[in-house]
N, C-alpha and C positions, 0 to 999 in steps of 0.2 A: 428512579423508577424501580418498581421491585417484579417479581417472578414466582413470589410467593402469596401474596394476596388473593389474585388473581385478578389485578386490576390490567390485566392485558387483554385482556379477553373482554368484550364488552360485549351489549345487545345486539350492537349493528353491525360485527367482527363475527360472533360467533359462528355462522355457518362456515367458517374456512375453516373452523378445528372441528367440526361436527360429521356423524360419519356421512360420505360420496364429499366432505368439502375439501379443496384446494389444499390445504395445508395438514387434511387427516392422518398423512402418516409421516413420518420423516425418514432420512434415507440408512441412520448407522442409530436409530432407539435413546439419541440426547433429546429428546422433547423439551425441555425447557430448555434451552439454548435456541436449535434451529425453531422451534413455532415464534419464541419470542422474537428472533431475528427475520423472521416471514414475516410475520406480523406487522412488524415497523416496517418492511417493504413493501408490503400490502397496504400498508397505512400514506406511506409517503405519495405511493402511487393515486391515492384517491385525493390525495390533499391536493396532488399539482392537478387534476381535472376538477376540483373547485375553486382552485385559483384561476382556470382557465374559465369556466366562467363567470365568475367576480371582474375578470379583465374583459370581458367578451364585452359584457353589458356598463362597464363604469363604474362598479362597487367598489367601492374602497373598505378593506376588511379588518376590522381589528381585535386582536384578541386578547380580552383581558383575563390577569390572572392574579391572584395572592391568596393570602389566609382567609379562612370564614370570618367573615365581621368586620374585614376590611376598610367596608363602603363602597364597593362597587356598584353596588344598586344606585344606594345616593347619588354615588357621582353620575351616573346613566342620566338618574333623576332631573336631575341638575344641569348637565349636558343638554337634553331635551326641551328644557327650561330656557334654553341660552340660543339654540340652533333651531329648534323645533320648527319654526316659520321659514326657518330660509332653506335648512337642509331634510332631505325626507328619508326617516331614520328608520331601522329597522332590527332588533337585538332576538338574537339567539341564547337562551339562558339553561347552563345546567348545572343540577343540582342531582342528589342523590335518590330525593323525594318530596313531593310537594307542585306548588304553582305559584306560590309565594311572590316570587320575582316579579315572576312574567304576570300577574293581577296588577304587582304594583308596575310595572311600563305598560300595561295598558290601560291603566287610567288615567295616562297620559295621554290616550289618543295616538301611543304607539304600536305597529304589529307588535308582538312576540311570538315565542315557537320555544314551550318549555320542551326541556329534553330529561328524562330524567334516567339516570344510569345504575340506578339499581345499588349492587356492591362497585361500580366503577369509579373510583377515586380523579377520574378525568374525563373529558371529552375527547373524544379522536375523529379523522377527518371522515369515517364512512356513519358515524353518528348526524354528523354537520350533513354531509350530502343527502341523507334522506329529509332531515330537517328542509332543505333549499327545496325540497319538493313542493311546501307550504310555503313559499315566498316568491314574490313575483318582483326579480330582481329591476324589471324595466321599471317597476314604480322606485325603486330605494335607489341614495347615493351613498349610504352610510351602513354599513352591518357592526353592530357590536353580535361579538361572540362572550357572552358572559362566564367564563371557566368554573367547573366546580375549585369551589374553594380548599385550596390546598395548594403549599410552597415546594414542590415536590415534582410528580408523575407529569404534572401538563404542559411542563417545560420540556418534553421530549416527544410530544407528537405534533407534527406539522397537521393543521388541520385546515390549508391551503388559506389561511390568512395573509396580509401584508406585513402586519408589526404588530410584534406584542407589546402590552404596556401592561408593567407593572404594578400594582399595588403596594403602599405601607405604611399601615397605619403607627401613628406616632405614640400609639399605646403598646407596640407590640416589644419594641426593642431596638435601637440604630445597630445592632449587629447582625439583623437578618442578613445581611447578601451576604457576610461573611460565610455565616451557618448555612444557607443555602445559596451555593455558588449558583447548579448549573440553572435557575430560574432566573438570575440578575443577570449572569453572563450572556444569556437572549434576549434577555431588553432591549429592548428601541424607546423605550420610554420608563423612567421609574418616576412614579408620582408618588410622595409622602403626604396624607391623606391624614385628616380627622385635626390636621392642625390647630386649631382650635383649643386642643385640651391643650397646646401650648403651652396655655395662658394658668394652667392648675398642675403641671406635671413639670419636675427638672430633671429628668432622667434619659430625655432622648435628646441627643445632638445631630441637627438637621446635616452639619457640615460630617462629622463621623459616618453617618450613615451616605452621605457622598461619596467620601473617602475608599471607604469599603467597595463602591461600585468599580471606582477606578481601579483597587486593587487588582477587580478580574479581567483588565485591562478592557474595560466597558469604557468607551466615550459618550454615552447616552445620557442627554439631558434630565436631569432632576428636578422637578418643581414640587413645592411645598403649597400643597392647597387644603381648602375646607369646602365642602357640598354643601354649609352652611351656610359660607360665605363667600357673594357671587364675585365680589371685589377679588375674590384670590384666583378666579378661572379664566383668568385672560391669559396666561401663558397656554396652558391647558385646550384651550380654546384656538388661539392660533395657532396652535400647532396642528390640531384636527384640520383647522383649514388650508395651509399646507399642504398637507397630505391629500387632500381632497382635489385642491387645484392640479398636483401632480396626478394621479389617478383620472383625471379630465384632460391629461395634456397625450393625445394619442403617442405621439413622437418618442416621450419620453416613458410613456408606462412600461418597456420592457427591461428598459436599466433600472428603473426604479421598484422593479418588484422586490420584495423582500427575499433576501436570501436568509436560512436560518441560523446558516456557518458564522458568513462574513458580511452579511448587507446591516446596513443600518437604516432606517424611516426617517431621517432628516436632522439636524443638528439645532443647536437655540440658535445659532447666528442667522441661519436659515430663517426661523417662524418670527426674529425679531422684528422681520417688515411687515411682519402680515396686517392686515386690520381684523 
């Protein structure tokens, strides 16, 4: 995450560094250190009152993230394609600019709630909480948070989800988690995505790009799928529901909430009973 961009400051952040806001002045003239480090406290703060209500009402929240062109869409796409009848989905989509996303999930007959962040390279958790204003969480079991596309800034704001899940596409390179630690090392899920081109490319090794997750001593399950192809989303798939059934089990919803340190969203040995 950088300090130079200005990808810390966002639309829905701004009045704490704006003049009469909360974080307008600081106390010894370091401004970018103490705003940045209010900021991410300010930010955490609003994440754990949308986790509270994500848990209040039974949502189960997920946040996904990777490079632009990943397939995130597709996979939503595909997702909604697979669950749409049983589960009632609802996705959060940001982008820098456009509606793009959010036309194509709702031609699916899904909410969406495009967010669009201007110069913000991320989402963060008080972007999401005015977002939830347009969402009526008593109707959904399922929230996708679709991240702006980038390997980088999103993997450092809690934006009161339960589990992030990874993206990677198999056109990009099996040495991302290397190059980008602190995104893989948050993982609760990496999925290697666009598989498919497989079948045309020898340049990515599904088990390398494994390897490297374990490197950042990640235990988080890896599946290799294609939005193309629905025979590849049964891991994918049980796993969501998993995590679904946990988020419906009151007893256990408060050890199971995600930590962003140290908690993990469930293991393969775990989702291999699921139906």
């Amino acid at each position: 995450m950088c300090d130079t961009c200005g990808c810390t400051i966002t639309p829905a952040n701004a009045h704490l560094v704006q003049a009469g806001g909360k974080l307008q002045h600081t106390h010894d003239g370091h401004a970018s250190v103490e705003v940045l480090s209010s900021l991410l406290l300010e930010n955490d703060h609003q994440a754990q009152h949308n986790r509270e209500h994500f848990d209040r009402h039974g949502v189960l929240a997920i946040n996904l993230m990777s490079s632009p062109g990943s397939g995130k869409t597709s996979l939503l796409e595909a997702t909604i394609d697979a669950l749409g009848d049983k589960v009632r989905i609802a996705v959060v989509e940001g982008d820098l600019e456009t509606e793009n996303d959010a036309r194509r999930i709702r031609a699916k007959g899904v909410p969406a709630i495009q967010i669009t962040t201007g110069q913000a390279c991320h989402l963060d958790a008080h972007m999401v909480h005015d977002a939830l204003h347009t969402v009526d969480l008593n109707g959904i079991d399922l929230l996708f948070i679709e991240n702006v596309g980038n390997l980088v800034c999103p993997a450092s704001f809690d934006l009161g989800h339960h589990a992030n899940v990874t993206l990677l596409s198999v056109t990009e390179g099996d040495d991302k988690p290397a190059k980008y630690p602190v995104m893989f090392r948050v993982s609760d899920l990496v999925l290697l995505t666009k598989s498919d081109f497989l079948d045309f490319i020898d340049d990515f090794d599904t088990g390398k790009a494994e390897r490297h997750v374990r490197e950042l001593a990640n235990p988080a399950d890896v599946f290799t799928l294609s939005a193309r192809r629905p025979d590849t989303l049964k891991n994918w798939l049980g796993w969501l529901q998993y995590q679904l059934k946990r988020t419906k089990t009151p007893m256990k919803k408060n050890e199971d909430t995600h930590d962003q340190n140290t908690g993990q969203a469930g293991t393969g040995q775990e989702v291999a009973g699921t139906d």
